[in-house]
N, C-alpha and C positions, 0 to 999 in steps of 0.2 A: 617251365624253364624261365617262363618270360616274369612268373614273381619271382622267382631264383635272385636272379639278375636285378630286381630294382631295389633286394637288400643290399647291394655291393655298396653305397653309399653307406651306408652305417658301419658296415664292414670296415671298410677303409677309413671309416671317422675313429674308428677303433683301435687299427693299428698305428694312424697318425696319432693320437694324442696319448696314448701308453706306449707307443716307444722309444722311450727317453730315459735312460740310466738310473738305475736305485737312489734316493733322495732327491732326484729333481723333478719339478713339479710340471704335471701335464702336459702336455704341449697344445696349445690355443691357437697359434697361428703358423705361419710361415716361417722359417730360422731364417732365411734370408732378409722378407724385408718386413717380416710382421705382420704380414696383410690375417686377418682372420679368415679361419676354416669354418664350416658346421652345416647342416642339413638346412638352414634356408637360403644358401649358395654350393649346393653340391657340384657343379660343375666350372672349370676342370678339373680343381683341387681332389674331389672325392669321385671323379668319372677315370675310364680305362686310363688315360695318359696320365696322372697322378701328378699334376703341374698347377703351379701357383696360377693365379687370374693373373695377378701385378707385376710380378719377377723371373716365371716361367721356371723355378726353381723346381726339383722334386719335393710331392711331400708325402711321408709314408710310405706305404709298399711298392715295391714296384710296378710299374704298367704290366698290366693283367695276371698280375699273382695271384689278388685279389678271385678275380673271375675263375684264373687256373683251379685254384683250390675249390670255389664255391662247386665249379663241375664234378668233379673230382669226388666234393661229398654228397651231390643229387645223386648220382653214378651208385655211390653206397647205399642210399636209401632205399635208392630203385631194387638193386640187387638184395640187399636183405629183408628177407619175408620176415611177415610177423602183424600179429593185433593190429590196429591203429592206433591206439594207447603206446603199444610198444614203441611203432615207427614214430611217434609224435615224441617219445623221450629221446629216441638216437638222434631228431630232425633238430629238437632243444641243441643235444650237445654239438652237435657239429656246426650248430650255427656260431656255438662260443670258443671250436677247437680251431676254428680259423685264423682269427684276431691273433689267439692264443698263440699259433705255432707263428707266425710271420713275426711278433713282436719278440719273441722268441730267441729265433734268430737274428734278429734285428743286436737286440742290446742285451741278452740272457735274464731275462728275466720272463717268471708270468704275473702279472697284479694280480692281485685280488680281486678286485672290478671284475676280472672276467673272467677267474678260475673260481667263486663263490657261488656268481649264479647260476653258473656252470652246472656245479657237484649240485646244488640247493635241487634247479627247475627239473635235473632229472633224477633226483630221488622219487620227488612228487609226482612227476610222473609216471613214474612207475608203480607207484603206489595207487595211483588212478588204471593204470594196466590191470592193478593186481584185483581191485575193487570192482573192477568189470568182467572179469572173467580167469584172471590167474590163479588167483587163487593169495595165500600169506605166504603162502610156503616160498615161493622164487623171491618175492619184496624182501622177506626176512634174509634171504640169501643174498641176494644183492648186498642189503645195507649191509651186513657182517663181512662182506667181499670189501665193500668200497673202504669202512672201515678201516681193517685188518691190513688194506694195500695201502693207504693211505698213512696210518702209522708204521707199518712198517721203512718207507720211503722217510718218514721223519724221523723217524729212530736213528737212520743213517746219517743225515744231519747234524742231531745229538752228536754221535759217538766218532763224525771221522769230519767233522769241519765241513773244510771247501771239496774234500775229496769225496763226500756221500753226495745224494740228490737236496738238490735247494727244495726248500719249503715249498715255493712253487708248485714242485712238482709233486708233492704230495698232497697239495690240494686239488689238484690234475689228478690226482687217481683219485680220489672220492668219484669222482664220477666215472671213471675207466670201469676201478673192481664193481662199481653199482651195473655198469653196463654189461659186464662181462660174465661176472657174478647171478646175474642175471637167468643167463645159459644154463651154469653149472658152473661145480668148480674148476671142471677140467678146462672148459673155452680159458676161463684167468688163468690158469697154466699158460695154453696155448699163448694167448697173446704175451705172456710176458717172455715168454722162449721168444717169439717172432719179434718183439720190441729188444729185446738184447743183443737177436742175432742182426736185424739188421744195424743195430747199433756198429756192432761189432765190424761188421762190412762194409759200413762208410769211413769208418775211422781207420783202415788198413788200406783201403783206397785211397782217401786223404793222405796217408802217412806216406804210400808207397808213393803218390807223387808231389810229397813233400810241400805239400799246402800249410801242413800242422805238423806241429812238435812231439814230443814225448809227453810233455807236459801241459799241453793244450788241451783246453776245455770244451767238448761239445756240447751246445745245450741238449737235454735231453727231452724235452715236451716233445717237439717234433718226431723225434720213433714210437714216445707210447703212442700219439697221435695214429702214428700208422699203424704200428700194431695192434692195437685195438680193431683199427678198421680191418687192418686181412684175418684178423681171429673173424669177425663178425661176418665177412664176406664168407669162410669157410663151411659156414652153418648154414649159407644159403638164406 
């Protein structure tokens, strides 16, 4: 737990300087007075209270989102059995689905920076699962899972604009269907039923207390996020 906890600085170096709106460029320091962020001053800026040294401004995620989350996906790793090969690729992706969901929601976007290394660190790793004892059979299944869900998420984009899934998010699934895919093809059913439905459930809840519109846009990283995790949690 206590190494958990001493990546929260790069965590939060991550959701500070990726989330900042499509075209503009990274964010380096403070919006208020400029002061510079980065891991050879991680504290206060990149510690639980998420506060400038100079202006006491917020910067990035919120005070202990950050940590929230990290729990949240130790909790996952603990609960899902598997190889060490295996657990070392779902430990890759969660350490990239963090940044990923809080930037997320932040400004709707996911970069690239941290959906590429994402899909990349856990194909390879699994490929090192499969080299050690899985065998090709599940690796080849994976990558045609992550593939397949992956274009298929773009193809939506293609053909319906701003109303399918952003690109983003289909780089977000190279590593979901690899992980799930993984399983069988039925877990990539399962998670993608439990990432719709609870899509489904936030946005009716939202709607019924009139948070959002008809027309408002939920990002979506944040349900495959979890959905992936309760498909994975269900396997034990």
């Amino acid at each position: 737990m206590a190494g958990a906890l001493a990546v929260v600085p790069v965590l939060r170096l991550a959701v500070a300087r990726y989330a900042v709106p499509p075209g503009v460029v990274d964010r380096a320091g403070c919006d208020g007075c400029g002061a510079p962020i980065g891991l050879d001053r991680p504290l206060p800026a990149l510690g639980p209270v998420a506060r400038c040294p100079a202006c006491r401004g917020r910067i990035g995620a919120t005070p202990l989102a950050v940590e929230a989350l990290l729990l949240a996906a130790v909790a996952v790793l603990v609960l899902v059995d598997g190889p060490l090969a295996e657990r070392a690729a779902l430990a890759w992706w969660l350490g990239w689905a963090i940044p990923l969901v809080l930037v997320d929601l932040a400004v709707h976007r996911l970069p690239d920076r941290l959906t590429w290394p994402a899909a990349v660190g856990t194909w390879a790793l699994l490929g090192v699962a499969a080299s050690t004892g899985a065998g090709a059979g599940p690796w080849l299944r994976a990558m045609a899972a992550g593939a397949a869900l992956g274009l298929a998420f773009a193809t939506t984009t293609l053909l319906l604009g701003r109303r399918g899934f952003g690109l983003g998010d289909a780089k977000l699934a190279l590593g979901v269907g690899a992980l799930l895919g993984w399983q069988g093809w039925g877990l990539l059913v399962t998670g993608l039923v439990l990432t719709f439905l609870l899509s489904a459930l936030v946005s009716v809840v939202l709607l019924a207390s009139r948070r959002i519109g008809w027309s408002s846009h939920l990002p979506f990283g944040p349900f495959l996020v979890a959905g992936t995790c309760a498909a994975l949690l269900l396997t034990g």
